[in-house]
N, C-alpha and C positions, 0 to 999 in steps of 0.2 A: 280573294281567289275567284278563280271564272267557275260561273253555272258550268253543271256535264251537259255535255253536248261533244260528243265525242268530233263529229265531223268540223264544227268550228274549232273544236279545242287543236285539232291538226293542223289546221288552216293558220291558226295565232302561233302556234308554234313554229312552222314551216316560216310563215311572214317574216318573226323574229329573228329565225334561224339566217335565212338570206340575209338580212339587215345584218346582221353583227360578223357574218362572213366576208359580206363585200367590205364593208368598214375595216374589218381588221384582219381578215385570212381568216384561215382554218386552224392556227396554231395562236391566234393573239384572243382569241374569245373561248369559252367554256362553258357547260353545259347547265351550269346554275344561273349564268348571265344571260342566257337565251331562253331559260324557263323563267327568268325574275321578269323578264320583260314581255312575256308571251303572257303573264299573271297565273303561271302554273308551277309544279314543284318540279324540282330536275330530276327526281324519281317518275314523276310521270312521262319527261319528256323519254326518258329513257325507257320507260313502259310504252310506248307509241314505238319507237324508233330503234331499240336495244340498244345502242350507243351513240357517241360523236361521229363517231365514222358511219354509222348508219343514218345519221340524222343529215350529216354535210353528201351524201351518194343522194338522198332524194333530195334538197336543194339542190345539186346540181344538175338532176334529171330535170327537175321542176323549172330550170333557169335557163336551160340548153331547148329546152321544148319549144319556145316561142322564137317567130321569125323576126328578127331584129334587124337583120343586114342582106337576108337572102330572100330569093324572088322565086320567083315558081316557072316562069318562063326560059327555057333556054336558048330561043331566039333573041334574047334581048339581059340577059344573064348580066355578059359583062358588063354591059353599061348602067345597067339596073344595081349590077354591085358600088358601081365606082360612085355614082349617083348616091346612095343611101349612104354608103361611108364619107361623102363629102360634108352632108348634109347630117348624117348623125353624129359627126365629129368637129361640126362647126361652133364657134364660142358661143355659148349661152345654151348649145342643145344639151339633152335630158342627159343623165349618165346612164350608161350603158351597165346593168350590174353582171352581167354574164362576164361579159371581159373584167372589170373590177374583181368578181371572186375569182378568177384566174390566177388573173396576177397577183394578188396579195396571198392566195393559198397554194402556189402552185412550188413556196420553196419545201413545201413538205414532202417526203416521196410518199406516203401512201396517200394525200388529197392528189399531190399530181397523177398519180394512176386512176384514182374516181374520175377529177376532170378529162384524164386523156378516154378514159369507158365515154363518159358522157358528151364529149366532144367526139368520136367516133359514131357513138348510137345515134346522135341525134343532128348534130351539124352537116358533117363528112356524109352519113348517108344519106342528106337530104340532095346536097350537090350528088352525089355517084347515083342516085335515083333521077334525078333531072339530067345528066349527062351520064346513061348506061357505057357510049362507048369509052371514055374518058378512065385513061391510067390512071391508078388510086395516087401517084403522086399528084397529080394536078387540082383535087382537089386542096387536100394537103397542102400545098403552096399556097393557094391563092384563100387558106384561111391562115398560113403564114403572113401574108402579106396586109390583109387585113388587120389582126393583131397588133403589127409593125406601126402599120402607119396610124393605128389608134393610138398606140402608144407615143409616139413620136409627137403628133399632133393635139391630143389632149393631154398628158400628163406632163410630159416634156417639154414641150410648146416649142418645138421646132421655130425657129425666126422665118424661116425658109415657105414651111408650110403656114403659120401663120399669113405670112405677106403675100402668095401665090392666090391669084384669083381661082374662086369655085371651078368656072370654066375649065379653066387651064388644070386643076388638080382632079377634075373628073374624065377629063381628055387623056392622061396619063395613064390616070388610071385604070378605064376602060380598056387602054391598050395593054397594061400587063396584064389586066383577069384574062382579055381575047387568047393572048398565047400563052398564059396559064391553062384556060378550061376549053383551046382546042385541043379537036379528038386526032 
């Protein structure tokens, strides 16, 4: 078992927590498998956290918090998006765990309502702070679209997006965020 150390002991739990979420959703892992492998008891995890559903809301907060795909300029937004998605979805890049616990947790409906909280808190209002005038659809689409074409392109492996040069699938795609996230 791990020394106390209450602030690491969160941190190994949280770590574990993500890892077995993004690997298999929020309904294919359980709260002993995330405490075996965090080296703590799933009564503790559950003393930290009160439940599963408590424990996957701060993974997801914890997972939504960091800038992955989005840029802080909004003179240069859409091309800065198309750019990072081309390039964070090209073969051999990192995986992406936020989109991963999504879509492996998101057939559940109460993890899909945590993700859709924390995809609102933390994504959506990062775009609607960077474009104040911008309709709350257009953020919303153009983290649709996003999604889409991660999905399509990594998981899937589109023939289409595979063979399409970087250039040309960031040229594209500049173009749909431009009249997604004009005001």
């Amino acid at each position: 078992m791990r020394p106390r150390n209450a602030a690491a002991t969160r941190e190994a739990i949280l770590a574990s927590a993500l890892e077995a979420f993004t690997r298999a959703g929020y309904d294919g892992v359980g709260v002993r498998e995330i405490a075996e492998s965090a080296g703590v008891t799933a009564m503790l995890v559950n003393r930290y956290f009160g439940s599963k559903e408590g424990l996957f809301a701060e993974v997801v907060d914890a997972a939504m918090t960091e800038r992955t795909v989005l840029t802080g300029d909004p003179a240069t937004l859409a091309a800065d998006l198309a750019a990072s998605l081309v390039r964070r979805t090209a073969p051999g890049a990192e995986r992406l765990d936020p989109f991963l616990l999504v879509l492996r947790s998101a057939a559940n409906p109460r993890a899909a309502e945590i993700l859709r909280a924390g995809i609102e808190r933390h994504v959506e209002r990062h775009l609607t702070e960077l474009l104040p005038e911008q309709e709350a659809a257009g953020p919303a689409l153009a983290l649709s679209v996003i999604a889409g074409f991660w999905l399509m392109r990594t998981l899937i492996g589109s023939t289409a997006l595979a063979e399409a040069g970087e250039a040309v699938l960031r040229r594209k795609l500049e173009q749909v965020f431009a009249v997604l996230l004009a005001e």
